[in-house]
mmCIF file as Biopython writes it, N, C-alpha, C and O atoms, coordinates in Angstrom:
data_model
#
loop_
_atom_site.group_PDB
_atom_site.id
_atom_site.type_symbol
_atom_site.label_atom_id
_atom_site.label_alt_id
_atom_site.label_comp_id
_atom_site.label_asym_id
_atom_site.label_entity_id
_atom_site.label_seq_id
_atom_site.pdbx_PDB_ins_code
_atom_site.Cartn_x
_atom_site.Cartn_y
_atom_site.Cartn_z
_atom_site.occupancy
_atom_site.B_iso_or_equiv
_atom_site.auth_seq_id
_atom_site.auth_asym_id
_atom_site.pdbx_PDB_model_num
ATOM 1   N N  . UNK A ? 1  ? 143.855 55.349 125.895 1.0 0.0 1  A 1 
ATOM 2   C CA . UNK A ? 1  ? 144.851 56.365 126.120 1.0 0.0 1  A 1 
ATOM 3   C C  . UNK A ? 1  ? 144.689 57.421 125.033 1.0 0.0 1  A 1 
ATOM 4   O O  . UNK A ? 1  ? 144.374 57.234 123.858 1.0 0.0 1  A 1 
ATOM 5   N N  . UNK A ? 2  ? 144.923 58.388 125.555 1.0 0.0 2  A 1 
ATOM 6   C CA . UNK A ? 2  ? 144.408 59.906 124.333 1.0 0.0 2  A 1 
ATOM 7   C C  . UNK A ? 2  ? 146.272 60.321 124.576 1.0 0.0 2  A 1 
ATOM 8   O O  . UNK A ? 2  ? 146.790 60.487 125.680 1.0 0.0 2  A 1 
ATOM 9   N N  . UNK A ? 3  ? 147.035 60.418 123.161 1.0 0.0 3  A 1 
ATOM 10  C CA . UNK A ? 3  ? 148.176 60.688 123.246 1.0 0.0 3  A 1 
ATOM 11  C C  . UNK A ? 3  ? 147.680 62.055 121.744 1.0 0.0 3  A 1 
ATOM 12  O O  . UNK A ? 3  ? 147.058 61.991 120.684 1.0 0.0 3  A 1 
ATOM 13  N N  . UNK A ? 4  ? 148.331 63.017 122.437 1.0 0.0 4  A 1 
ATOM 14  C CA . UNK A ? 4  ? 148.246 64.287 121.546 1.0 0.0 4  A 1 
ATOM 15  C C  . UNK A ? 4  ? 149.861 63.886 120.919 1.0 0.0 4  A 1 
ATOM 16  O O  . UNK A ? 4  ? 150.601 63.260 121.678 1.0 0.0 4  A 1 
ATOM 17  N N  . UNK A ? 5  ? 150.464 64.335 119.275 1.0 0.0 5  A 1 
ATOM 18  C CA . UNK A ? 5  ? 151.534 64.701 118.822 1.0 0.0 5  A 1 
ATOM 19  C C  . UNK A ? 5  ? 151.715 65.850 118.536 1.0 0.0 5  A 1 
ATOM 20  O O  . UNK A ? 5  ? 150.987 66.519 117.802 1.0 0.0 5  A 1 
ATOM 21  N N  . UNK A ? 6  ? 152.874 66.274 119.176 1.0 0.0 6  A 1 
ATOM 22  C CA . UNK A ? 6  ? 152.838 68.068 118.675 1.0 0.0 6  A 1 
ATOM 23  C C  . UNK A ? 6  ? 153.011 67.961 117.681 1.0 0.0 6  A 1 
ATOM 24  O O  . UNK A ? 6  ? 152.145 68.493 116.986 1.0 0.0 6  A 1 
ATOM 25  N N  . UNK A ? 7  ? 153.863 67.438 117.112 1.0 0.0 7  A 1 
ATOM 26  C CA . UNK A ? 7  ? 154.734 67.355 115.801 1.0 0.0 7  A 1 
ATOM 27  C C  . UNK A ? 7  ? 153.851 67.430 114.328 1.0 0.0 7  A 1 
ATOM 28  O O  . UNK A ? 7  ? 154.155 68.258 113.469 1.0 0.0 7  A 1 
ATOM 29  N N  . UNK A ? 8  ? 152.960 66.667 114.185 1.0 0.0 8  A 1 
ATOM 30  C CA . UNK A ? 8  ? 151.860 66.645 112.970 1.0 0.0 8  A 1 
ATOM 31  C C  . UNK A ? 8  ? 149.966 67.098 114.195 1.0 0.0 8  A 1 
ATOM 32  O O  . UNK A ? 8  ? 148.846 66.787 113.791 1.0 0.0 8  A 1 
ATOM 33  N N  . UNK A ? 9  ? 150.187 67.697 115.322 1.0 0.0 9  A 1 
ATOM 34  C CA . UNK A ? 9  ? 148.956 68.070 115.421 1.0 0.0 9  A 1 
ATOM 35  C C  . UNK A ? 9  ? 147.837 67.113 115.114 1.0 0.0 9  A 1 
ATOM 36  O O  . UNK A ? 9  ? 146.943 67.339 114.300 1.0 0.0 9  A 1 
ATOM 37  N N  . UNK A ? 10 ? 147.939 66.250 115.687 1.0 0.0 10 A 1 
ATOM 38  C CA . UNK A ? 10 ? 147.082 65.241 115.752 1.0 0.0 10 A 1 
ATOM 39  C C  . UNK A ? 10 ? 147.162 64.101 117.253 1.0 0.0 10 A 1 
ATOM 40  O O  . UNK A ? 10 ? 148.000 63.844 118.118 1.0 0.0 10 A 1 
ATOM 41  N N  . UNK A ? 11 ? 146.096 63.766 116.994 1.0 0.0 11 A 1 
ATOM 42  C CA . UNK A ? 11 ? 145.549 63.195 118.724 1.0 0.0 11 A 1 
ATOM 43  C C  . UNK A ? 11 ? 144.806 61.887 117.930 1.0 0.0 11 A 1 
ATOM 44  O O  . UNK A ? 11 ? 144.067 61.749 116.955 1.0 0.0 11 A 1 
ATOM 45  N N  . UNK A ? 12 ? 145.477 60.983 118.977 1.0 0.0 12 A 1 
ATOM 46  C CA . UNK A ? 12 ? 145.054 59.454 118.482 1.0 0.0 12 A 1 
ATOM 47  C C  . UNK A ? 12 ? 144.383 58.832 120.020 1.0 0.0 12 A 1 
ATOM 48  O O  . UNK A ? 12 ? 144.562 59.351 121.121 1.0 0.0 12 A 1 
ATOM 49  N N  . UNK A ? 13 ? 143.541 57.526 119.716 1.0 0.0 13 A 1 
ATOM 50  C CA . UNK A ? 13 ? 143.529 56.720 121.112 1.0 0.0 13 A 1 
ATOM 51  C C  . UNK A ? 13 ? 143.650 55.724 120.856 1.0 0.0 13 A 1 
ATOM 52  O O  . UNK A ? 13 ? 143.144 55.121 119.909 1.0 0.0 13 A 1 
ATOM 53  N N  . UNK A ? 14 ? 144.557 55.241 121.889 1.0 0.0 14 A 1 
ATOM 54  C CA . UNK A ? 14 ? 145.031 53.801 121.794 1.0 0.0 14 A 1 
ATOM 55  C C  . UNK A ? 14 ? 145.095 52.689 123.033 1.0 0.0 14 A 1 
ATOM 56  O O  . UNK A ? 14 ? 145.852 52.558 123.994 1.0 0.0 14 A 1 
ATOM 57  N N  . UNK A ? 15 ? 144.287 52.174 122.696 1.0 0.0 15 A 1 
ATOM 58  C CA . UNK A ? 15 ? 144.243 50.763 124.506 1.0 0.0 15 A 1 
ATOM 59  C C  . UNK A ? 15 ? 145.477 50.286 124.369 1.0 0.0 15 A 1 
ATOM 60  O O  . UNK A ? 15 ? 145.627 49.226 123.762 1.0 0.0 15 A 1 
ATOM 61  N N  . UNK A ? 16 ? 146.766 51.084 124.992 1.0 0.0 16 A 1 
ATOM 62  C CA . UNK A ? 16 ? 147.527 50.308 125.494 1.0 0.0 16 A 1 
ATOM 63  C C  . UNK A ? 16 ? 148.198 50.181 126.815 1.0 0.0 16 A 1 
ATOM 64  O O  . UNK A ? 16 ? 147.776 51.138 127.465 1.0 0.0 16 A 1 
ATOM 65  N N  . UNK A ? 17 ? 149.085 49.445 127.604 1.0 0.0 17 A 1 
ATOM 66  C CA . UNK A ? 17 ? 149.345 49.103 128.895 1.0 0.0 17 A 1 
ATOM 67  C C  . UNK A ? 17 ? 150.751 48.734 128.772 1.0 0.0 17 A 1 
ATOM 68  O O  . UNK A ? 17 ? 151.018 47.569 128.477 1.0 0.0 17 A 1 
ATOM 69  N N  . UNK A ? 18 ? 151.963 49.839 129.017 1.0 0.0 18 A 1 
ATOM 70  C CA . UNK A ? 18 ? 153.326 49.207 129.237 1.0 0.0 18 A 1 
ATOM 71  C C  . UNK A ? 18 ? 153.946 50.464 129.488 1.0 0.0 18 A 1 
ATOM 72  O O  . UNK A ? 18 ? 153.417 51.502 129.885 1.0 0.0 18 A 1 
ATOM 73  N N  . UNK A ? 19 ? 155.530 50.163 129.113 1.0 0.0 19 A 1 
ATOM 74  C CA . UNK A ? 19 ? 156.524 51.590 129.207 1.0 0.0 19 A 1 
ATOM 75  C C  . UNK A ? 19 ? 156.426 52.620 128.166 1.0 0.0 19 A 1 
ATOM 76  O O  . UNK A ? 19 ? 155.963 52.363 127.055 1.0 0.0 19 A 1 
ATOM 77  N N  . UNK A ? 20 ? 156.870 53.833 128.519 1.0 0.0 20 A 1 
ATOM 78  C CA . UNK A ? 20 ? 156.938 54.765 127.319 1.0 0.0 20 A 1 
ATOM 79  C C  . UNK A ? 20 ? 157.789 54.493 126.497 1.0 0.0 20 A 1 
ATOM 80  O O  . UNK A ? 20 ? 157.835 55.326 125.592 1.0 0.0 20 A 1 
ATOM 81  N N  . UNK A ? 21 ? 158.624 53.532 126.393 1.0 0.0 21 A 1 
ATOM 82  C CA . UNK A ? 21 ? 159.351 52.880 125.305 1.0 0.0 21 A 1 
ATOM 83  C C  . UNK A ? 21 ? 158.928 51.848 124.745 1.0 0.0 21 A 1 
ATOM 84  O O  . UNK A ? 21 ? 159.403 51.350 123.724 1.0 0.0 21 A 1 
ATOM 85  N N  . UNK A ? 22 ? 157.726 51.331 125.557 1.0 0.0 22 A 1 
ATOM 86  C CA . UNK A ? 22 ? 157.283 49.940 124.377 1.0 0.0 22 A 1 
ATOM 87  C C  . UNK A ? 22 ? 156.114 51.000 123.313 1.0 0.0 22 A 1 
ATOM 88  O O  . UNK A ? 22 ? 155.870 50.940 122.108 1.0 0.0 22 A 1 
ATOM 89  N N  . UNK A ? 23 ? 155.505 52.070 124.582 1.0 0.0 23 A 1 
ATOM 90  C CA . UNK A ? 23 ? 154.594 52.913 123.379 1.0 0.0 23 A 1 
ATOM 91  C C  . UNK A ? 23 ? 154.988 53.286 122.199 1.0 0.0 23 A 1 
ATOM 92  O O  . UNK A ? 23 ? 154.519 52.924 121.120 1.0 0.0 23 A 1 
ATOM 93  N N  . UNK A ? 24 ? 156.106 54.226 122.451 1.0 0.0 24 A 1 
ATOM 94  C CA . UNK A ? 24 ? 157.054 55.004 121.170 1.0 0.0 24 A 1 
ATOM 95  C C  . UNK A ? 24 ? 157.321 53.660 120.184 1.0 0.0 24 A 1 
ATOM 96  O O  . UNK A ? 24 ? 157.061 53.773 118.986 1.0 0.0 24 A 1 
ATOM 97  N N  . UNK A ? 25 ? 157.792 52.514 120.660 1.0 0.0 25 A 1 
ATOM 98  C CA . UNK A ? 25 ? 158.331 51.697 119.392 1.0 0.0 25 A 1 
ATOM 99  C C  . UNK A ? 25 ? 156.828 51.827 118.870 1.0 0.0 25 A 1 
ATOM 100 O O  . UNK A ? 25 ? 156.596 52.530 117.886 1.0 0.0 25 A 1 
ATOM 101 N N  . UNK A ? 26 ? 155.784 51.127 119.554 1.0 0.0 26 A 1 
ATOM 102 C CA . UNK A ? 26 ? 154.451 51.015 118.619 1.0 0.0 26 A 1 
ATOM 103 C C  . UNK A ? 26 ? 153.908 52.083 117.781 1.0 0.0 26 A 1 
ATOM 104 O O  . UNK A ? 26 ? 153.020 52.092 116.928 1.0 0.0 26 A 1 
ATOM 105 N N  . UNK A ? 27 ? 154.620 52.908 118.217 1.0 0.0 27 A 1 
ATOM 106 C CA . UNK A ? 27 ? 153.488 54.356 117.203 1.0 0.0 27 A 1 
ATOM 107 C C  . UNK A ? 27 ? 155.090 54.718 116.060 1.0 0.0 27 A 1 
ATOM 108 O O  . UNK A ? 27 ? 154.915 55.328 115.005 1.0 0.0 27 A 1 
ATOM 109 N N  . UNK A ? 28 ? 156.712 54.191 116.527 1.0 0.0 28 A 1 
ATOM 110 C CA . UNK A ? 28 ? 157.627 54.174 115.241 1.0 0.0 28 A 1 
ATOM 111 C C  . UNK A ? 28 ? 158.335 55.790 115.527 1.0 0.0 28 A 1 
ATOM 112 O O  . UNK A ? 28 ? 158.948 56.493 114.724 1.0 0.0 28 A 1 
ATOM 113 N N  . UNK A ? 29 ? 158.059 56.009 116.696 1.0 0.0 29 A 1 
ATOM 114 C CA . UNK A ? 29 ? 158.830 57.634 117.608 1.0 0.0 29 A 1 
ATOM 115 C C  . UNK A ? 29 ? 159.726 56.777 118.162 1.0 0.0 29 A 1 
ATOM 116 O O  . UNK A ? 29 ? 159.472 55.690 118.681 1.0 0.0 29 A 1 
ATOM 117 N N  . UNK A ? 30 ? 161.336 57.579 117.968 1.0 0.0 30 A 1 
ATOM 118 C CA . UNK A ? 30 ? 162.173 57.569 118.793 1.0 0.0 30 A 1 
ATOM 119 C C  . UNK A ? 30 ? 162.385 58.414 119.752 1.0 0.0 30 A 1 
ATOM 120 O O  . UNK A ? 30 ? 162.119 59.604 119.586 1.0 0.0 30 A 1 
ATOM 121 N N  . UNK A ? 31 ? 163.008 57.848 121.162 1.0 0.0 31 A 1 
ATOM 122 C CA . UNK A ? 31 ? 162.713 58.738 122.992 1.0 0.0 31 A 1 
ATOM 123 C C  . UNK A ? 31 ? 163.217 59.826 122.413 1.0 0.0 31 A 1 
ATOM 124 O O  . UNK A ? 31 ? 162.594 60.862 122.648 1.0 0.0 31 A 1 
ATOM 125 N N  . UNK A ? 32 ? 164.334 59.926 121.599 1.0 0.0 32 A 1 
ATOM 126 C CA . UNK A ? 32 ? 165.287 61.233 121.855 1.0 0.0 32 A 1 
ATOM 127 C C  . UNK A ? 32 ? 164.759 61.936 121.131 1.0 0.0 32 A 1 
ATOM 128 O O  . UNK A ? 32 ? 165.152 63.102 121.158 1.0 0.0 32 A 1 
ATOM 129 N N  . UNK A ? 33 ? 163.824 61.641 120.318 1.0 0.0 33 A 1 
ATOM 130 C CA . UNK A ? 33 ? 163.107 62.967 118.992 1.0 0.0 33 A 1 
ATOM 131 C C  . UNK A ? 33 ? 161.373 63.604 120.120 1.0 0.0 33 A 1 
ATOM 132 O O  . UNK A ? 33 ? 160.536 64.415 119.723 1.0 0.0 33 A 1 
ATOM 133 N N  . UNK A ? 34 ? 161.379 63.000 121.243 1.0 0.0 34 A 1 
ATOM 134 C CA . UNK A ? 34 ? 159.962 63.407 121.747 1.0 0.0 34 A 1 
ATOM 135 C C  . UNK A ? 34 ? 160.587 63.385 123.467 1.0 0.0 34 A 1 
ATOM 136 O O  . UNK A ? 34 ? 161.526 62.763 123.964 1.0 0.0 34 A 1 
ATOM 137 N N  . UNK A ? 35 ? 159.487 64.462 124.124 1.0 0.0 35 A 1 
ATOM 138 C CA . UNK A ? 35 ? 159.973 64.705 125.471 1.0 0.0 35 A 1 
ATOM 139 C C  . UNK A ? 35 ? 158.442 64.462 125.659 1.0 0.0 35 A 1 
ATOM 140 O O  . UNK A ? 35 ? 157.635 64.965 124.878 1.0 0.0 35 A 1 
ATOM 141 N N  . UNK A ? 36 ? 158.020 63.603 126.816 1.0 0.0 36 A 1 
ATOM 142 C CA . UNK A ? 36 ? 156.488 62.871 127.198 1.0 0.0 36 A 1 
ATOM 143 C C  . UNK A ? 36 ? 156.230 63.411 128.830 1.0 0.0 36 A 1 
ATOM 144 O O  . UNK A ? 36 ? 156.790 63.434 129.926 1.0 0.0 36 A 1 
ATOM 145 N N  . UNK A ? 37 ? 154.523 63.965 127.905 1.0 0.0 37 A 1 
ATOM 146 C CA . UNK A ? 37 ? 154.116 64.443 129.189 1.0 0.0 37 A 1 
ATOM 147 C C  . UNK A ? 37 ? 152.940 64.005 129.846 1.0 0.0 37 A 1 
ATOM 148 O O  . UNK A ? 37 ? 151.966 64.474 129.257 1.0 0.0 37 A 1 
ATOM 149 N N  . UNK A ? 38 ? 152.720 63.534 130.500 1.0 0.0 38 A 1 
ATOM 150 C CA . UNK A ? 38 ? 151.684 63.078 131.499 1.0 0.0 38 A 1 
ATOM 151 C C  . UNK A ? 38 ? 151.242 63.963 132.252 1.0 0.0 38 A 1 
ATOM 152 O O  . UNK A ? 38 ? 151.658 64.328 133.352 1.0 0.0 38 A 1 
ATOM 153 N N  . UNK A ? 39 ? 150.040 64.454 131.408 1.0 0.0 39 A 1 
ATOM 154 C CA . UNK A ? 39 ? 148.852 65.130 133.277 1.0 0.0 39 A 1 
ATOM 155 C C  . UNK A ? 39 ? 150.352 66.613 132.997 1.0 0.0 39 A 1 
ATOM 156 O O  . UNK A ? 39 ? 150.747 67.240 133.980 1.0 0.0 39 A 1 
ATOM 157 N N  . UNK A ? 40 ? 150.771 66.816 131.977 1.0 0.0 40 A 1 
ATOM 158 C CA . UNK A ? 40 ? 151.639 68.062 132.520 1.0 0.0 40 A 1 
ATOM 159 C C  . UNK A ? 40 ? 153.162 67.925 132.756 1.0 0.0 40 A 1 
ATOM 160 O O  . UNK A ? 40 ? 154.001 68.792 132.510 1.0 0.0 40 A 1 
ATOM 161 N N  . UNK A ? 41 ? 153.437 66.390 133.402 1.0 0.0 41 A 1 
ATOM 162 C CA . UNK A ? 41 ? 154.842 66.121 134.307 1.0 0.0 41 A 1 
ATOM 163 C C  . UNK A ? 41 ? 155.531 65.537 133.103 1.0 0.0 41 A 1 
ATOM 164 O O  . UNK A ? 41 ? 154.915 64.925 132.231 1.0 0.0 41 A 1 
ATOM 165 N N  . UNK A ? 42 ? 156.535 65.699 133.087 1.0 0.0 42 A 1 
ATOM 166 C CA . UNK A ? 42 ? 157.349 64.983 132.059 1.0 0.0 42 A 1 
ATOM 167 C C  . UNK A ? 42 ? 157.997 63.534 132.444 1.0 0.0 42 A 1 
ATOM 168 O O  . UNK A ? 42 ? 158.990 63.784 133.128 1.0 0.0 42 A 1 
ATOM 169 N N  . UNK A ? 43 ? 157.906 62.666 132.349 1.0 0.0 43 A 1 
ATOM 170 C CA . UNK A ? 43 ? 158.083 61.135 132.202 1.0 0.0 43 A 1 
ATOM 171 C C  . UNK A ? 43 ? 158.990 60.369 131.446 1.0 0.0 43 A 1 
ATOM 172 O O  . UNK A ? 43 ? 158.879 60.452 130.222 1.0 0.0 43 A 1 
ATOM 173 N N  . UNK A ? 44 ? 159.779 59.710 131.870 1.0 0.0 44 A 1 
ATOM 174 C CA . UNK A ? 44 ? 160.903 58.729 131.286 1.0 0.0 44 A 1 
ATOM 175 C C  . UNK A ? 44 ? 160.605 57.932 131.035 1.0 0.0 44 A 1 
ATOM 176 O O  . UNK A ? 44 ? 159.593 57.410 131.503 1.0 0.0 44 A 1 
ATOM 177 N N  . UNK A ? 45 ? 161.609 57.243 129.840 1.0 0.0 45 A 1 
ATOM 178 C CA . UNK A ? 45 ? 160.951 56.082 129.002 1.0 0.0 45 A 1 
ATOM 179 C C  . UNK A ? 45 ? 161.108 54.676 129.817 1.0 0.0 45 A 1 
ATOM 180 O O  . UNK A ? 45 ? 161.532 53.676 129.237 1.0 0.0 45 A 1 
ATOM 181 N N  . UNK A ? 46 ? 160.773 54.661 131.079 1.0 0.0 46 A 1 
ATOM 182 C CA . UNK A ? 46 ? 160.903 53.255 132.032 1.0 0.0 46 A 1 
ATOM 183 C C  . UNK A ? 46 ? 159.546 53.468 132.387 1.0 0.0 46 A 1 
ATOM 184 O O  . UNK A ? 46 ? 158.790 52.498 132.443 1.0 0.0 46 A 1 
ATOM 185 N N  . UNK A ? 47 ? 159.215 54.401 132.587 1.0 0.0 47 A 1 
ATOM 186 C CA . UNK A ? 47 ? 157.868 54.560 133.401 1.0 0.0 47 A 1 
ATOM 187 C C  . UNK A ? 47 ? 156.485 53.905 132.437 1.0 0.0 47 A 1 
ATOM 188 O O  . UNK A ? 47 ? 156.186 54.027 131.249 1.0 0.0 47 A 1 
ATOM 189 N N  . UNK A ? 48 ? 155.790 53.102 133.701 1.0 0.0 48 A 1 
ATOM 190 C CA . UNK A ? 48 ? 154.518 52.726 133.175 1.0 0.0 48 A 1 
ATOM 191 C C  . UNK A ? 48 ? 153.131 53.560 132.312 1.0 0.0 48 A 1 
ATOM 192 O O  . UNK A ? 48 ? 152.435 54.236 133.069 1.0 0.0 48 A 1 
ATOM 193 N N  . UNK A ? 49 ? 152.896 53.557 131.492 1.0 0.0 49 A 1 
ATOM 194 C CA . UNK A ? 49 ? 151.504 54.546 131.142 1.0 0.0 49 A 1 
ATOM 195 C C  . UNK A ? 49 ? 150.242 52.865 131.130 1.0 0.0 49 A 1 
ATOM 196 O O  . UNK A ? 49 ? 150.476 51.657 131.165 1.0 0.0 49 A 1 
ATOM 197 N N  . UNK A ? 50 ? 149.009 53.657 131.066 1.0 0.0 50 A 1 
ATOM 198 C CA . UNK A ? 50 ? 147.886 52.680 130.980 1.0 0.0 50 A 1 
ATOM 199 C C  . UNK A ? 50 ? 146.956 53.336 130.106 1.0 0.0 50 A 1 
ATOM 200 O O  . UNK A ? 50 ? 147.058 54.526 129.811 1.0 0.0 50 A 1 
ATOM 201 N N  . UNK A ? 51 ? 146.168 52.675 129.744 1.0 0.0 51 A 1 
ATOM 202 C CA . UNK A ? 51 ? 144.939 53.354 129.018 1.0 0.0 51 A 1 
ATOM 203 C C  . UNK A ? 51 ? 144.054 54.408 128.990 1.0 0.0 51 A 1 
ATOM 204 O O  . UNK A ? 51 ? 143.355 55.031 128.190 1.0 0.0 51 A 1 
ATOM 205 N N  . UNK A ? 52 ? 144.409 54.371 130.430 1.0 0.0 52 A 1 
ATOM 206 C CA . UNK A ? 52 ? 143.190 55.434 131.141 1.0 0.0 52 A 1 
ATOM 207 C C  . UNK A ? 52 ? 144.308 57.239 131.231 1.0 0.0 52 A 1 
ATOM 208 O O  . UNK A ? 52 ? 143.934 58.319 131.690 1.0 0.0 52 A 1 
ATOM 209 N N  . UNK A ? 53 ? 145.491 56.923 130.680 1.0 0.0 53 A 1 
ATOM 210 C CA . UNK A ? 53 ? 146.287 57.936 130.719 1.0 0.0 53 A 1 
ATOM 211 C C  . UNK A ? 53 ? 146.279 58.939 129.382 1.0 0.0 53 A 1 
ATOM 212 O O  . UNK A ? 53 ? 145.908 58.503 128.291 1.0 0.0 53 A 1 
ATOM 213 N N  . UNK A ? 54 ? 146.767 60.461 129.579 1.0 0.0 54 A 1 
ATOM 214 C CA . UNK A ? 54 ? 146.247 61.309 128.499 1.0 0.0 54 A 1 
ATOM 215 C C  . UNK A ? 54 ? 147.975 62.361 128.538 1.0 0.0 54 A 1 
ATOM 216 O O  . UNK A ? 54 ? 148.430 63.204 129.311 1.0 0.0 54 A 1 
ATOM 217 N N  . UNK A ? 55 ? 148.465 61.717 127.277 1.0 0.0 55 A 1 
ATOM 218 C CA . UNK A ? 55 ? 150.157 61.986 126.796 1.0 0.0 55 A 1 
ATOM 219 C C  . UNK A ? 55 ? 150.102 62.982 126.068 1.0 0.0 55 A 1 
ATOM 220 O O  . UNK A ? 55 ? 149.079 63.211 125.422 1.0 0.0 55 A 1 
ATOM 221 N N  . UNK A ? 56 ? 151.181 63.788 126.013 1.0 0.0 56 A 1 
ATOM 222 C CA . UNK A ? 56 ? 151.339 64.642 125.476 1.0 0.0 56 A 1 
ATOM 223 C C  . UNK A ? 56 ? 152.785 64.588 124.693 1.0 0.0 56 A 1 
ATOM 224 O O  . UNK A ? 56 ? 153.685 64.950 125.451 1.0 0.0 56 A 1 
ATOM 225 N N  . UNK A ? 57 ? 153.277 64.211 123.300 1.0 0.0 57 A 1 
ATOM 226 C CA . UNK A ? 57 ? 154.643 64.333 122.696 1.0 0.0 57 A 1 
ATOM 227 C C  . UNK A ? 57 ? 155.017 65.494 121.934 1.0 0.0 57 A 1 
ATOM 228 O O  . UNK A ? 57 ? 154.600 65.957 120.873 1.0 0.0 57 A 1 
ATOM 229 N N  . UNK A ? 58 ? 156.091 65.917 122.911 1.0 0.0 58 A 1 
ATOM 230 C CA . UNK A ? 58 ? 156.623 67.566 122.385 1.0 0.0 58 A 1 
ATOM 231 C C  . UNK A ? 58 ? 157.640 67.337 121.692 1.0 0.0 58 A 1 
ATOM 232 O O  . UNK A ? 58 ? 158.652 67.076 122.341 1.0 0.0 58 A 1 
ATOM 233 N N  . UNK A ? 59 ? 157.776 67.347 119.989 1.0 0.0 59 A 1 
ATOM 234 C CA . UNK A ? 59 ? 158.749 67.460 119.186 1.0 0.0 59 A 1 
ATOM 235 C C  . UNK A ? 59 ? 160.442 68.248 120.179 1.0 0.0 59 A 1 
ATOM 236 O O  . UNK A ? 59 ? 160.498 69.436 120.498 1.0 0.0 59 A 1 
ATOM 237 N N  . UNK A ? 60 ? 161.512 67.289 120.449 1.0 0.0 60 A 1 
ATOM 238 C CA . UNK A ? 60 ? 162.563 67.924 120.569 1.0 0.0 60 A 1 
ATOM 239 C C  . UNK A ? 60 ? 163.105 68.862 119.221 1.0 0.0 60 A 1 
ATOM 240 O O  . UNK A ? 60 ? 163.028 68.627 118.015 1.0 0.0 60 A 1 
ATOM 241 N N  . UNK A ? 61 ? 163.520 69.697 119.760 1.0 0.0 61 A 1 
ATOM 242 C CA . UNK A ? 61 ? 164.495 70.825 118.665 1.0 0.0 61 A 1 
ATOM 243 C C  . UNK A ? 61 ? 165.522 71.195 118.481 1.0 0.0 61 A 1 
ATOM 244 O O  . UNK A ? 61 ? 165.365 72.381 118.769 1.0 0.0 61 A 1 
ATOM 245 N N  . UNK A ? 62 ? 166.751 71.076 118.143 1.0 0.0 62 A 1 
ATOM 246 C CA . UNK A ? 62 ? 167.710 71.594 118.523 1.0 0.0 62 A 1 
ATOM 247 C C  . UNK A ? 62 ? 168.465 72.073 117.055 1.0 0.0 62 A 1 
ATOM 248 O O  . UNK A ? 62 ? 168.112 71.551 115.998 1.0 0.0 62 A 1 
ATOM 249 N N  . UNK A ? 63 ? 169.587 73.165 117.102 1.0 0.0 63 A 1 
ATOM 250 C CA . UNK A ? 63 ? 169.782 74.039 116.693 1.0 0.0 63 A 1 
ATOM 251 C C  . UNK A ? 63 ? 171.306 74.734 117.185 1.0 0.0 63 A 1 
ATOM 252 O O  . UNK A ? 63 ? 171.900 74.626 118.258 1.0 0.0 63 A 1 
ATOM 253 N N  . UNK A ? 64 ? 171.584 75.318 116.209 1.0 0.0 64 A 1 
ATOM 254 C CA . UNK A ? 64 ? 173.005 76.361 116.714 1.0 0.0 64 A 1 
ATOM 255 C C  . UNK A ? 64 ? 173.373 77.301 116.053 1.0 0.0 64 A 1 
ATOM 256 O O  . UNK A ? 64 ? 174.331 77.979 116.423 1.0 0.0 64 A 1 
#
């Protein structure tokens, strides 16, 4: 799996196979600090990813 981080600009690969919430615990990202994109589509943390998949984590921002 090729997962880009916006946040520190860096791109890792990692063989893994589960939810976007078992990913995030493994890499130590919490859901609500990253919005996940697959292929473009944005994806919830129930949904399956696999190895062969290429993520994209867009730093959330917020502000007032």
């Amino acid at each position: 799996m090729k997962i880009f981080i916006e946040r520190t600009k860096e791109t890792k690969q990692l063989d893994f196979n589960g939810t976007v919430q078992e990913l995030l615990d493994t890499l130590g990202i919490l859901y609500e600090d990253v919005l996940v994109l697959r292929d473009g589509s944005l994806i919830t943390e129930d949904e399956e990813v696999s190895s062969t998949d290429s993520l994209t984590l867009l730093s959330v921002i917020s502000g007032g």
